[in-house]
Structure formats: C-alpha cells, structure tokens
C-alpha positions as a Markdown table, in Angstrom:
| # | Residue | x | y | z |
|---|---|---|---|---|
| 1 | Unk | 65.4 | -63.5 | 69.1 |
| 2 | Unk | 64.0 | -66.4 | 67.3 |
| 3 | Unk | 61.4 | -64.4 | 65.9 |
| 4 | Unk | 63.5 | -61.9 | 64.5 |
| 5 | Unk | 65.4 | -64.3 | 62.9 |
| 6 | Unk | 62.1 | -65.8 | 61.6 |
| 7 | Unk | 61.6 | -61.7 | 60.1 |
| 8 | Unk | 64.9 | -61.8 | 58.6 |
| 9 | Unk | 65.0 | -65.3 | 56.6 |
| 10 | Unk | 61.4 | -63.9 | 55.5 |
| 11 | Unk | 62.4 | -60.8 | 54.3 |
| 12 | Unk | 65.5 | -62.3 | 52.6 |
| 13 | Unk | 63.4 | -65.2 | 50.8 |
| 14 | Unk | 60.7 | -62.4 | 49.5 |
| 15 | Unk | 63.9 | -60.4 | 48.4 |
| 16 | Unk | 65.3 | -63.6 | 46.7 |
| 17 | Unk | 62.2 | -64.2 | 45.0 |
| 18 | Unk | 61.3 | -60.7 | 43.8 |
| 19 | Unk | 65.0 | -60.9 | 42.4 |
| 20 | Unk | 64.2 | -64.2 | 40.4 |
| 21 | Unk | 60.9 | -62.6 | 38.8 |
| 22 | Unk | 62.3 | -59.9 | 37.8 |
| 23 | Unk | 65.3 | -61.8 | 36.4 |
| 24 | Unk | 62.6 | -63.7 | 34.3 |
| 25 | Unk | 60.6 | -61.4 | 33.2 |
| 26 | Unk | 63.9 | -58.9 | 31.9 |
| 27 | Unk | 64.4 | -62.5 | 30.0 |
| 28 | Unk | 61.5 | -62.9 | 28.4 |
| 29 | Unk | 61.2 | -59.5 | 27.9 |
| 30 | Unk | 64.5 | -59.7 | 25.8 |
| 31 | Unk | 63.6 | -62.7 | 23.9 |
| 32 | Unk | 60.6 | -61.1 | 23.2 |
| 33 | Unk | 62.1 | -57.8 | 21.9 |
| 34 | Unk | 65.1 | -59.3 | 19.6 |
| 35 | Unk | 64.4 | -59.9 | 15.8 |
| 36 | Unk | 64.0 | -63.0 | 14.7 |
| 37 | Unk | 67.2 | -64.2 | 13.0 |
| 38 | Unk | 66.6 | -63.7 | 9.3 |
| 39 | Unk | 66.4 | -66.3 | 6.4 |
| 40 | Unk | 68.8 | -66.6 | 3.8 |
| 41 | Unk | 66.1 | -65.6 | 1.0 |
| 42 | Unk | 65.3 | -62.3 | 3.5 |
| 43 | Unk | 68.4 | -61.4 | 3.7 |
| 44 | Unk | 69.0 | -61.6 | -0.4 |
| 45 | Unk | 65.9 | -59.6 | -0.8 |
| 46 | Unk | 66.8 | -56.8 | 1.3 |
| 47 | Unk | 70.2 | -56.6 | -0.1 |
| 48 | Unk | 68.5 | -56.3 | -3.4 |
| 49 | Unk | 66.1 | -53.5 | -1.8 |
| 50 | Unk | 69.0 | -51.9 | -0.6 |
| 51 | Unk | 70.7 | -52.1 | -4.2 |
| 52 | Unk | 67.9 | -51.2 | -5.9 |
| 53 | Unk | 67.1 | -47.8 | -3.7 |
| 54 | Unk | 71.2 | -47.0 | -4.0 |
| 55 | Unk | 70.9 | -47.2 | -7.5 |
| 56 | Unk | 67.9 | -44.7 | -7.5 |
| 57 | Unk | 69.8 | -42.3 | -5.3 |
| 58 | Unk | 72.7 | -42.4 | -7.6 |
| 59 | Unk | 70.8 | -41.5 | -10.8 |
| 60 | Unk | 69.0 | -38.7 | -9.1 |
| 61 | Unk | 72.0 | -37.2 | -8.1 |
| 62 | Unk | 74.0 | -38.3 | -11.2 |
| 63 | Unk | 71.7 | -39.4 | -14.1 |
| 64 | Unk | 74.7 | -40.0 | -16.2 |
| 65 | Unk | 75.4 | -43.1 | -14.0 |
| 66 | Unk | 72.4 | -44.6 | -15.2 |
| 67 | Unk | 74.1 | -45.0 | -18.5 |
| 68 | Unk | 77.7 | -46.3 | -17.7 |
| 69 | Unk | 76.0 | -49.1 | -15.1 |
| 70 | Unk | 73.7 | -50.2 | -17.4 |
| 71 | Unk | 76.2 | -50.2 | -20.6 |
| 72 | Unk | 78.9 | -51.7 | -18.4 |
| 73 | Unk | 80.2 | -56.0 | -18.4 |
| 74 | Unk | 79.1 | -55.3 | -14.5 |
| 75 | Unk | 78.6 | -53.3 | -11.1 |
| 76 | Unk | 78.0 | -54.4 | -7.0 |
| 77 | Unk | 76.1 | -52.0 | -5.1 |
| 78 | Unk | 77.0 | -52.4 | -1.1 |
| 79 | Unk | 75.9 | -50.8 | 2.0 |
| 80 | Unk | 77.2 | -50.7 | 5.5 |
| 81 | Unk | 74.0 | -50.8 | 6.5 |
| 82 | Unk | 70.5 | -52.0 | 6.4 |
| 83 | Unk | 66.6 | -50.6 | 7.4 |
| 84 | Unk | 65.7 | -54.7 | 8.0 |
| 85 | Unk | 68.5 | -57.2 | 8.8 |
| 86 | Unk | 72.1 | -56.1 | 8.5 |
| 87 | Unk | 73.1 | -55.0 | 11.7 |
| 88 | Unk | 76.5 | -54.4 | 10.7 |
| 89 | Unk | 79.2 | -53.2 | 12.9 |
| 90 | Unk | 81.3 | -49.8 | 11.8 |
| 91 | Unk | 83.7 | -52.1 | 9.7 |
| 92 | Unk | 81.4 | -54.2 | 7.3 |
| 93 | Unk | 78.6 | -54.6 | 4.9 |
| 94 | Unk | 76.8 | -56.5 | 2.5 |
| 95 | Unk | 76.1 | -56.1 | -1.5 |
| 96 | Unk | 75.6 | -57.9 | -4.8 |
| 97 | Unk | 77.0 | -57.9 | -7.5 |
| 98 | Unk | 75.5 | -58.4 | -11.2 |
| 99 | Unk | 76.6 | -59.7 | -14.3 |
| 100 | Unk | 74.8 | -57.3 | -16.8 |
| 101 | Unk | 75.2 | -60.0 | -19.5 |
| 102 | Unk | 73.2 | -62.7 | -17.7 |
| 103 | Unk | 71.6 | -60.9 | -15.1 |
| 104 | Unk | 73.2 | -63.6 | -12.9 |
| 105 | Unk | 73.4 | -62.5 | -9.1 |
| 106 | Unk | 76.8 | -62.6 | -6.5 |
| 107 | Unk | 75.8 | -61.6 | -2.6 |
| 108 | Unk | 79.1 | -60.1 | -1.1 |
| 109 | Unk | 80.2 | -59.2 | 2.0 |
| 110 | Unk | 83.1 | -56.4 | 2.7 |
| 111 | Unk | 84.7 | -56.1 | 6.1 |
| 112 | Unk | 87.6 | -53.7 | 7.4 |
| 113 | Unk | 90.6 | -55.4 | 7.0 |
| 114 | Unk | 93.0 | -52.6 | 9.4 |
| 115 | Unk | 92.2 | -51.0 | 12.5 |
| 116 | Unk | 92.6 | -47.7 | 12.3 |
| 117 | Unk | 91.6 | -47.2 | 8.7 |
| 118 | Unk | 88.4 | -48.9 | 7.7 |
| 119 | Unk | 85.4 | -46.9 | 5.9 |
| 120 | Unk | 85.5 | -43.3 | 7.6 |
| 121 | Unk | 81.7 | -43.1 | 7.1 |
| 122 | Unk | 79.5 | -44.0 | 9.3 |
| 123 | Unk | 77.2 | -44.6 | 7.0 |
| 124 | Unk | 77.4 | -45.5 | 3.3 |
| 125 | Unk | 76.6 | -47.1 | 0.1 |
| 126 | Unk | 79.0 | -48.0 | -3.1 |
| 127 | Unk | 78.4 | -48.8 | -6.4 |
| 128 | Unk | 81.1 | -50.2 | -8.8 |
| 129 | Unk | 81.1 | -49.9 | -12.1 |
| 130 | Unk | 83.2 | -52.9 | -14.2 |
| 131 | Unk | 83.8 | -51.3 | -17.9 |
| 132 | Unk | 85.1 | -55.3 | -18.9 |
| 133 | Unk | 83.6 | -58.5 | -18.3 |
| 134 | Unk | 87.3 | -59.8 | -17.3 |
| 135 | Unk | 87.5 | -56.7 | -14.8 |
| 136 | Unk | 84.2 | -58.3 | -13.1 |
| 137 | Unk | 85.1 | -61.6 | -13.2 |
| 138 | Unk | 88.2 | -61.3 | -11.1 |
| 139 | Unk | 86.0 | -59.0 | -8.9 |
| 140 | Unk | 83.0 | -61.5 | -8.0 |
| 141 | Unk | 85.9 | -64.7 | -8.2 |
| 142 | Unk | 89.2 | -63.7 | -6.4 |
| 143 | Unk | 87.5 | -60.6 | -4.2 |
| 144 | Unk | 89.1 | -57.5 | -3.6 |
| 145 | Unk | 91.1 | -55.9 | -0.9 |
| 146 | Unk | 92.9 | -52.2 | -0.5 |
| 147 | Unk | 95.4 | -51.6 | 1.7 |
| 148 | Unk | 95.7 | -48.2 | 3.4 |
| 149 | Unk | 95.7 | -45.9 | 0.5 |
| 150 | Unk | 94.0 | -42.7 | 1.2 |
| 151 | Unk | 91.0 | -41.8 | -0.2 |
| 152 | Unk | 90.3 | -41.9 | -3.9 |
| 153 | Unk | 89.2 | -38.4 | -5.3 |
| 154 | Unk | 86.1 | -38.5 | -7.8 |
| 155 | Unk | 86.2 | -37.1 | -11.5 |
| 156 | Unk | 84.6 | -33.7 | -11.9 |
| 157 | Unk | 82.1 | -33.5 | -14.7 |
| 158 | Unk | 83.4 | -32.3 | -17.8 |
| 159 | Unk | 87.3 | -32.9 | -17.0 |
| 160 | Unk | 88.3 | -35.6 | -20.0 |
| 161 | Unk | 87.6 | -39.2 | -20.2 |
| 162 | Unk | 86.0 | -41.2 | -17.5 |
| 163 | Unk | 83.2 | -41.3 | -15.4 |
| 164 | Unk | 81.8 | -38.2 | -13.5 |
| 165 | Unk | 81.4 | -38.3 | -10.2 |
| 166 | Unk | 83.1 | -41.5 | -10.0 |
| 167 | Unk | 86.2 | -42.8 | -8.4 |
| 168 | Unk | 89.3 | -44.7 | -10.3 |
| 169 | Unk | 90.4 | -47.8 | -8.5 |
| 170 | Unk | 91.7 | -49.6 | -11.4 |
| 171 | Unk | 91.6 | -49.8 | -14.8 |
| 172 | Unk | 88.4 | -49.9 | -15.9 |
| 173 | Unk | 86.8 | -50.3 | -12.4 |
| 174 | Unk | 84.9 | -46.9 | -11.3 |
| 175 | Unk | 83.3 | -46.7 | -7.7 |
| 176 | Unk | 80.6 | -44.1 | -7.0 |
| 177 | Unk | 80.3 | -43.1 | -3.0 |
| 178 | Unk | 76.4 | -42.0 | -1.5 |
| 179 | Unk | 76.6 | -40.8 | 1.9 |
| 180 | Unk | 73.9 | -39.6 | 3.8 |
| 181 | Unk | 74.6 | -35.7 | 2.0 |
| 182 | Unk | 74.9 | -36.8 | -1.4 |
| 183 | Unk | 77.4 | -38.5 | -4.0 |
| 184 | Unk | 81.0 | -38.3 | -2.1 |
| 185 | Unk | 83.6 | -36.3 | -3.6 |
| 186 | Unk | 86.1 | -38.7 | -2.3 |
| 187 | Unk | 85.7 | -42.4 | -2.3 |
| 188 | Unk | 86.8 | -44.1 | 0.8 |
| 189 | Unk | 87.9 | -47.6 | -0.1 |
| 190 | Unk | 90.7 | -47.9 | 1.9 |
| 191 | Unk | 91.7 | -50.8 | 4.5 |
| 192 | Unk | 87.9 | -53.0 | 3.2 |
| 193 | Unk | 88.3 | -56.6 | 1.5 |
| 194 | Unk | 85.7 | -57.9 | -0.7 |
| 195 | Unk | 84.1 | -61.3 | -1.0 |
| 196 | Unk | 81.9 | -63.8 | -1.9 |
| 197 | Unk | 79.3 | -64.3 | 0.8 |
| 198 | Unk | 79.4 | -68.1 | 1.2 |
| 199 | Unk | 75.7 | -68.1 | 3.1 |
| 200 | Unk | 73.8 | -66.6 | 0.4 |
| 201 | Unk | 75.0 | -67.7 | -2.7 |
C-alpha cells in the first residue's frame, strides 16, 4: 500500500511539474511574441505613413482632390487602422491634422461615441478638407463630434458647386471616405468624436 502511495505522490509531483513548465514556457513564449509598446515619435511617424499613403490613394482615385487639399486653410487624414502600431478596436482611430499655412502638425484620435452606430466599416481612412482657416481652427481646438445622423452622401462629379467625390458635413468642411474598394459614395461619420491626442502632441 505504501508503495503505491509512493507511485501516486510521484506521478502527481511529475504532473505538477510538467504543468509549471509548460506554464512558463506559454509565458515566455507570449512575452516573446507581443510588440514592443511603441514610442511616442513611432507612433507620429506611422500616423504620417498612414496619411501620406491615404492621400496617394485619394488622388489616384480622385486627382481633383489633390487640388482642393492642397489649396485648402487645412485637412486631417485618419484611419481606423494601422500596418505597424494602432491596434485599434472597431470604434477608434488615429490621424493628423495639418495647417496648410504653417505646415504645423495636430495627432488626433477619433473614437465611437454610441453603441450601435459607430463607423460601419470595418476598415477605413478619412480625409477632411477645411475650405477656411476658422473652420480648421475650431476642428484641431474644440474637436468634433456627430451624433447619430445617417450617413452623408458624396457629391457626384459635375453636379454644381462643391467637391466631387466628397461629403458635406458643414459649411465649408468636406470629408472624402477610402475603404478597402475605393472612394465611398457615402461617408460614414456618424456616432465618432474627434480630438486632440494629448500623448503625441
């Protein structure tokens, strides 16, 4: 009887210990495998990587934009996701946004502000177009936030004044939507606040 005692405690002791090792290594193993948390200045760059291949994708596909960006007081370019370090959930992103007059940079963050509503993209990219510098201002300074509107329909080419391809939000603030299929013939801005990103400015 005693020795089969003896068998048992053994056998339990080598299951313990098996248990514990593996444990350990699954640890290490996970340490091993996660990204290393990025720094404020990687973070900046990709969101200007990110903004800078939008922007491409957008003139491509519209190479009028090129112009109204470029002539405009301002525009932010966001994304709900990232190749590098944004590991966003399905209700937030990052972006900047750029004086044209001084070049001078604003990181942003946007976030989904209702259940229920949020993006309806998956994936996504936006770039808004500020045709005053007073429209940009109040953009970059006091944020932005839509309720649950539905989605804004973009202007078709050759239909009046405006900006093709674009989406009205307010007066004299245009938003152009890139999905993974191309410039978005609705804009989905609904239910997403806008803000100044207080860890990378």
């Amino acid at each position: 009887m005693r020795r089969l005692h003896h068998v048992v405690a053994t056998l339990l002791m080598s299951g313990v210990l098996v248990l514990l090792a593996a444990c350990s290594t699954a640890e290490v193993r996970d340490t091993v495998g996660m990204p290393p948390k990025a720094s404020a200045d990687e973070q900046r760059e990709d969101i200007r990587d990110t903004a800078r291949n939008t922007l491409d994708t957008l003139y491509r596909s519209n190479p009028e934009a090129r112009r109204k960006v470029e002539s405009a007081a301002g525009y932010a370019v966001f994304s709900n996701f990232s190749t590098k370090f944004m590991i966003t959930g399905g209700g937030s992103g990052k972006g900047v946004a750029v004086n044209n007059k001084n070049r001078q940079e604003i990181f942003m963050r946007m976030i989904e502000v209702q259940a229920g509503l949020g993006f309806g993209v998956k994936k996504f990219r936006l770039v808004w177009v500020f045709e005053t510098q007073g429209a940009f201002n109040k953009f970059v300074d006091s944020g932005y936030e839509f309720g649950g509107q539905a989605a804004v329909a973009a202007k078709a080419s050759g239909t009046g004044g405006g900006t093709a391809g674009a989406a009205s939000v307010s007066p004299g603030v245009w938003v152009y939507q890139i999905t993974d299929d191309g410039l978005a013939a609705e804009v989905t801005v609904k239910g997403t606040k806008y803000y100044r990103d207080k860890d990378l400015n």
